[in-house]
C-alpha positions as CSV (number, residue, x, y, z in Angstrom):
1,X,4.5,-119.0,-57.6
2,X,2.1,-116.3,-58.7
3,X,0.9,-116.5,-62.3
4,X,0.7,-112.8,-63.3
5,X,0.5,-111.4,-66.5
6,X,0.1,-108.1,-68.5
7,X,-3.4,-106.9,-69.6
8,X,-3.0,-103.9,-72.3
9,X,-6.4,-101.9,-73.7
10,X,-6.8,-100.5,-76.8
11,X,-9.7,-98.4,-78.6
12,X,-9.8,-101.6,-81.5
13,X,-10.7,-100.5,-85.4
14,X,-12.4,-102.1,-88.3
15,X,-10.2,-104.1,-90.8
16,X,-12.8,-104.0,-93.3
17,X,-15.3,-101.2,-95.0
18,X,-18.1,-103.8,-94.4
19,X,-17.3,-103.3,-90.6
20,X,-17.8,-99.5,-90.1
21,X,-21.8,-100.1,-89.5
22,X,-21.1,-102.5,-86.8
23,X,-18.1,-101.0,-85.4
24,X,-19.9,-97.7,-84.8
25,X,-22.7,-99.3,-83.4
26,X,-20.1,-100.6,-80.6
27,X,-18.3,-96.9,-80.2
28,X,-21.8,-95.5,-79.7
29,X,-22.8,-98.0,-76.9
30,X,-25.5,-99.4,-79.1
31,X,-27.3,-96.4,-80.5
32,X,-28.1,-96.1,-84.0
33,X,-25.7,-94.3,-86.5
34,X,-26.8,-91.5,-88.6
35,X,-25.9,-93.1,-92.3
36,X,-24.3,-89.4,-93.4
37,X,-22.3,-90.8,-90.1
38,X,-21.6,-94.4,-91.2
39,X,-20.7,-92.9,-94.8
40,X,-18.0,-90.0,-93.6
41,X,-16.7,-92.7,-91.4
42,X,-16.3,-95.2,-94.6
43,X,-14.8,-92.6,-96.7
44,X,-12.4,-91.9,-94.3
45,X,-10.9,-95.8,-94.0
46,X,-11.1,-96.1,-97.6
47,X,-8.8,-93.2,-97.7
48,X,-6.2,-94.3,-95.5
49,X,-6.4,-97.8,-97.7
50,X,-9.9,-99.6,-96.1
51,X,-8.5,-100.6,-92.6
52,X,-6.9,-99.9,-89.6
53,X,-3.6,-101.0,-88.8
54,X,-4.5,-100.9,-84.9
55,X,-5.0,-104.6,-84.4
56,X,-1.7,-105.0,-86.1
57,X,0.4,-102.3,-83.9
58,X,-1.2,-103.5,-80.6
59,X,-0.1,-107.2,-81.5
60,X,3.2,-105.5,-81.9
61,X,3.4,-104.0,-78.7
62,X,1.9,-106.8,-76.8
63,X,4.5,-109.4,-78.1
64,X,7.0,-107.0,-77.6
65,X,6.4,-106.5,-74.2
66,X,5.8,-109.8,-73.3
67,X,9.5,-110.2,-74.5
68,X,11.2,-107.6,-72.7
69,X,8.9,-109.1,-69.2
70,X,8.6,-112.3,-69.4
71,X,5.1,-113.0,-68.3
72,X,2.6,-113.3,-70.6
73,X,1.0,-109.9,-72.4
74,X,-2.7,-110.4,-73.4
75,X,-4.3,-107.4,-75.4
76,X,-8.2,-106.3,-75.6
77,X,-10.5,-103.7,-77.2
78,X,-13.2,-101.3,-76.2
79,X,-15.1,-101.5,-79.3
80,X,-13.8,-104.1,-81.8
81,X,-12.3,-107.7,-81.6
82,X,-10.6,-109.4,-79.8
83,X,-13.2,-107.5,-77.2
84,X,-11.7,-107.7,-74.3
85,X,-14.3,-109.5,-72.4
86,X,-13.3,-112.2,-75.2
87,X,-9.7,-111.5,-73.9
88,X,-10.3,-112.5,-70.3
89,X,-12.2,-115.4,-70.8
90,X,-8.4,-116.1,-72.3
91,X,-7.0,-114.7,-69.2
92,X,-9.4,-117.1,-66.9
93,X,-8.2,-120.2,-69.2
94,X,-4.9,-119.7,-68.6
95,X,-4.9,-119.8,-64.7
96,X,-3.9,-116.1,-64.0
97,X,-3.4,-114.8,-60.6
98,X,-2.9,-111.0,-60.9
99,X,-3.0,-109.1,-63.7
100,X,-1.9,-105.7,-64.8
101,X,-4.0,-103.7,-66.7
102,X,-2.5,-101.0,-69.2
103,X,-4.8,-98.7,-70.9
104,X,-2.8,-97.3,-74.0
105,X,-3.3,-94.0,-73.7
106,X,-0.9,-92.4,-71.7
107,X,-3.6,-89.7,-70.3
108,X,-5.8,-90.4,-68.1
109,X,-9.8,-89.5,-68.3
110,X,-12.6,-91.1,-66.5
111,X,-14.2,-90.9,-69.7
112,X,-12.0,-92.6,-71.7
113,X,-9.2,-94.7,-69.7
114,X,-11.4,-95.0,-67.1
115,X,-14.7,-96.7,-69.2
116,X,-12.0,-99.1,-70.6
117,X,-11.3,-100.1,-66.6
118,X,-15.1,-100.3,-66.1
119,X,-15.5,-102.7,-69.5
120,X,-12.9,-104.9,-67.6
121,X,-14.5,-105.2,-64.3
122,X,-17.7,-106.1,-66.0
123,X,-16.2,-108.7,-67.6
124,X,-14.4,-110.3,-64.6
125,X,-17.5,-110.1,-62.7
126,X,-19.8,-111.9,-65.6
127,X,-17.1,-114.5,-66.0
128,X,-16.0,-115.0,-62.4
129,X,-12.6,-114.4,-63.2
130,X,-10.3,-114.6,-60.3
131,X,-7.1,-112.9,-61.0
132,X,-6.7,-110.0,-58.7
133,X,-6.3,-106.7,-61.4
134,X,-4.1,-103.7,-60.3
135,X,-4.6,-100.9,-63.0
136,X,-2.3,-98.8,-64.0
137,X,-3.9,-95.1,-64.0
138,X,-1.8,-93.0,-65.8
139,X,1.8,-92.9,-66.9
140,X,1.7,-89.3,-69.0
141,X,4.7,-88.4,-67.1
142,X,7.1,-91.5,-66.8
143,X,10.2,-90.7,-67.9
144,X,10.8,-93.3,-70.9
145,X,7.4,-92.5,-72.4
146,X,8.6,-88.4,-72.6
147,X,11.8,-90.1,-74.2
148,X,10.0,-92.0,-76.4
149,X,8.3,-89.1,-78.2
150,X,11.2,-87.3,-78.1
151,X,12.8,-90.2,-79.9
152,X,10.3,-89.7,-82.5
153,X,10.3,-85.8,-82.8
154,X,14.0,-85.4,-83.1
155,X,14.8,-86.2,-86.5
156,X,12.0,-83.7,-87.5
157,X,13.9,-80.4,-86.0
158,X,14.1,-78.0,-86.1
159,X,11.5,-76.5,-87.3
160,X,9.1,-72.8,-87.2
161,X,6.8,-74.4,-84.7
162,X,5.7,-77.8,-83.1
163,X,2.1,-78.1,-82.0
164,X,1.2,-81.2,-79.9
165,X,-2.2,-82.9,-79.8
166,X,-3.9,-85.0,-78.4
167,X,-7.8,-86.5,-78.7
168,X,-10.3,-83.9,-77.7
169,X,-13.3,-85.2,-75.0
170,X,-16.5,-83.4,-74.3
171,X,-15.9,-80.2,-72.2
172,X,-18.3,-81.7,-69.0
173,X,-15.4,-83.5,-68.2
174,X,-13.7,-81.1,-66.9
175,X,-17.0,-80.5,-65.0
176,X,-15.8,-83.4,-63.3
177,X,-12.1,-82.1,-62.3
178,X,-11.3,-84.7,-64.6
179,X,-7.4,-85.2,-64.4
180,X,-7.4,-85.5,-68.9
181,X,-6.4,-81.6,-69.9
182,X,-3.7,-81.4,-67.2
183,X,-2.1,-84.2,-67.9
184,X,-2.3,-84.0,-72.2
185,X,-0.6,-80.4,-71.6
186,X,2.1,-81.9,-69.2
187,X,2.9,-84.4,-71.8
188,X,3.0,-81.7,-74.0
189,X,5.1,-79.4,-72.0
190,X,7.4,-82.4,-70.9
191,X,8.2,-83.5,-74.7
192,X,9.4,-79.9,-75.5
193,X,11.3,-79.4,-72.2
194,X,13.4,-82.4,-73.6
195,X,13.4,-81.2,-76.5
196,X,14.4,-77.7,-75.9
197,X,11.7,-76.0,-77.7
198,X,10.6,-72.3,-77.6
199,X,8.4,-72.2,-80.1
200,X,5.2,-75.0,-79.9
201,X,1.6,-75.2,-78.7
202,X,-0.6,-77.5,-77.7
203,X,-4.2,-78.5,-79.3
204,X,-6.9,-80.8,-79.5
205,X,-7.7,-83.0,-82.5
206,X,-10.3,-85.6,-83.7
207,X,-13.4,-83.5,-82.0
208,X,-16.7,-86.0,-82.1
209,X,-19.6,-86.5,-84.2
210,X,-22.0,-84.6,-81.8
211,X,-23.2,-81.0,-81.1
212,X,-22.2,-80.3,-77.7
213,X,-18.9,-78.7,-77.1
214,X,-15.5,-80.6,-77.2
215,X,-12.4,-79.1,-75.7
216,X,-10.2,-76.9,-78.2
217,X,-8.0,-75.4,-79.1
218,X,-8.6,-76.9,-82.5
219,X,-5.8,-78.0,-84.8
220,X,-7.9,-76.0,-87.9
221,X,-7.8,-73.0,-85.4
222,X,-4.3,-73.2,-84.6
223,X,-3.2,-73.8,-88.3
224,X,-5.6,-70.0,-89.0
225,X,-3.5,-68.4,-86.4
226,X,-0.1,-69.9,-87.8
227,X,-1.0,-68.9,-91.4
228,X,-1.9,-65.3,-90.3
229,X,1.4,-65.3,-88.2
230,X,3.3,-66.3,-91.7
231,X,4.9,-69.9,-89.7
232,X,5.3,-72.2,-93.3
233,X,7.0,-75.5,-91.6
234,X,5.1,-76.9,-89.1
235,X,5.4,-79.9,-87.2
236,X,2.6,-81.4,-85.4
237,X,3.2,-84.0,-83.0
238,X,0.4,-86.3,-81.3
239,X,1.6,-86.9,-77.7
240,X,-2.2,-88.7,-76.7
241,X,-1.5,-91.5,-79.1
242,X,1.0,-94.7,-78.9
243,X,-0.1,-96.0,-82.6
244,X,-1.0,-95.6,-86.6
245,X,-4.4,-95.5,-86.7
246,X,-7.6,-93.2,-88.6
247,X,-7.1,-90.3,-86.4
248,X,-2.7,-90.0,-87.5
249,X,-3.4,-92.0,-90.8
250,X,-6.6,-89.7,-92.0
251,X,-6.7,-86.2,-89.3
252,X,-3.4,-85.9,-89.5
253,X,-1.5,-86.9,-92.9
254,X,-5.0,-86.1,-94.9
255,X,-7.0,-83.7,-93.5
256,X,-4.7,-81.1,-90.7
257,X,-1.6,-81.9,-93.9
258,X,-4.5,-80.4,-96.8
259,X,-5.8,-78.0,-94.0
260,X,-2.7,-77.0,-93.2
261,X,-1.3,-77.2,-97.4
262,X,-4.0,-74.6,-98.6
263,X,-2.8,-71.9,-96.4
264,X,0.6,-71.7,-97.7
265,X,2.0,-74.2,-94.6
266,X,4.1,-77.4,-94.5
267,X,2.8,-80.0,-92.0
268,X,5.0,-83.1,-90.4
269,X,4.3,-85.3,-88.7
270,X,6.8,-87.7,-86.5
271,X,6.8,-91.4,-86.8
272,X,4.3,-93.1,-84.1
273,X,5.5,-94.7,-82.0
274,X,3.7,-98.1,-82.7
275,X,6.5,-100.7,-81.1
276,X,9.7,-98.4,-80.8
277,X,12.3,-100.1,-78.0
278,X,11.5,-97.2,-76.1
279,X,8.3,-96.8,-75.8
280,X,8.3,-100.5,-75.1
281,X,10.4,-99.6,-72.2
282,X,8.1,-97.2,-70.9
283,X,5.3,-99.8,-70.9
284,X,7.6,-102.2,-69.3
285,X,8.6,-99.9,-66.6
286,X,4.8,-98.9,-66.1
287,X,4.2,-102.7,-65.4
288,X,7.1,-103.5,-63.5
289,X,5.5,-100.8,-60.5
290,X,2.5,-103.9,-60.4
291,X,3.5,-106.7,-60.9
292,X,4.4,-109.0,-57.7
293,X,8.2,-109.4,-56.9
294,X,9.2,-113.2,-57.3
């Protein structure tokens, strides 16, 4: 019998202020962090209460999923711990065979999902870990993760107008014929198909720390428009993230809601979907498609 197992990837988030120095220092590949960078970044975890709940929510998924599978569900990060070359010296330990790997985020970029792929080759290859990986590329269609979000969004409507978002990347990927934009606006489009909207829009939040240009629409840009439009109930809904963490906790419910406040316009938000039975679905169904028949 095949031991297989679940591999899911996460971005991974400081739990303490005395992290951020170090934690940027992994998010920018090693380069040192402007301290007017290190500071904003502070200020904005000690807003949303001085940690991130990420580690917490992608426990949560994993052992969910693990529960709905039945194989085991291991969980690694990009840039914080467990990192996930810690994670498959785990994996090696434990004697798996083939593993499916699950980036979560539902879009894929070369630039993001696909780095996380290339951080887990790396790290089979230093450790000489056999397990044959099959990686699951994209899912921003599948059917239960459009229900998912819909899940979420429903008790919030109806409402003026909905704008989606999801994390804004440097415009060279598109360069690239990078798959990322097409697939953040299908998500987009697919949500309010199911959920019979007329009115919403799509944007892109949480641009980076750099001065070369990210892709927009913004969310402040689409928040001018809507406030010269007169729309005053609003409800914006992230469709590129499956957790709580800085960029819903402090983009969102601090700085798009104040944003959004001072020009006479009420911002929602839906619940994320963290560990929701469906969205657990749609991961399981994602890694059913991989995993060996036994």
């Amino acid at each position: 019998m095949t031991r297989q197992a679940v591999l899911l990837l996460a971005h991974g988030a400081p739990e303490r202020l005395e992290d951020i120095a170090e934690y940027l220092q992994y998010v920018r590949g090693g380069r040192p962090t402007p301290p007017e960078i290190v500071e904003e970044v502070r200020q904005r975890y000690a807003a949303i209460g001085g940690s991130s709940p990420m580690l917490a929510r992608t426990r949560d998924q994993a052992r969910a999923l693990q529960e709905l599978l039945g194989v085991p569900v291991y969980f690694g990060m990009r840039n914080w711990r467990p990192f996930i070359k810690e994670t498959m010296a785990r994996i090696q330990a434990d004697g798996v065979q083939h593993l499916v790997a699950i980036c979560l985020a539902p879009q894929y970029s070369k630039a993001s999902v696909g780095f996380y792929f290339r951080r887990t080759q790396e790290a089979k290859q230093e450790l000489g870990v056999q397990a044959e990986i099959v990686w699951a590329k994209s899912f921003h269609d599948a059917p239960l993760l459009i229900e998912a979000f819909y899940e979420r969004l429903a008790p919030l409507l109806p409402a003026e107008r909905v704008l989606f978002t999801a994390h804004s990347l440097p415009e060279r990927v598109l360069e690239r014929a990078d798959p990322y934009d097409a697939e953040a606006r299908a998500t987009a489009a697919a949500v309010a198909a199911r959920a019979g909207l007329s009115a919403w829009d799509f944007a892109y939040q949480s641009q980076g720390f750099t001065d070369e240009k990210w892709l927009g629409p913004s969310v402040e840009s689409r928040l001018d428009q809507y406030a010269a439009e007169a729309v005053r109930d609003l409800v914006l809904a992230p469709i590129g993230f499956v957790s709580d963490h800085v960029e819903i906790l402090y983009d969102v419910d601090i700085l798009f809601r104040t944003y959004a406040r001072d020009r006479g316009i009420r911002l929602r938000r839906p619940e994320s979907l963290n560990d929701s039975p469906a969205f657990i679905a749609a991961l399981a169904a994602v890694a059913k498609q991989k995993l060996c028949a036994e």
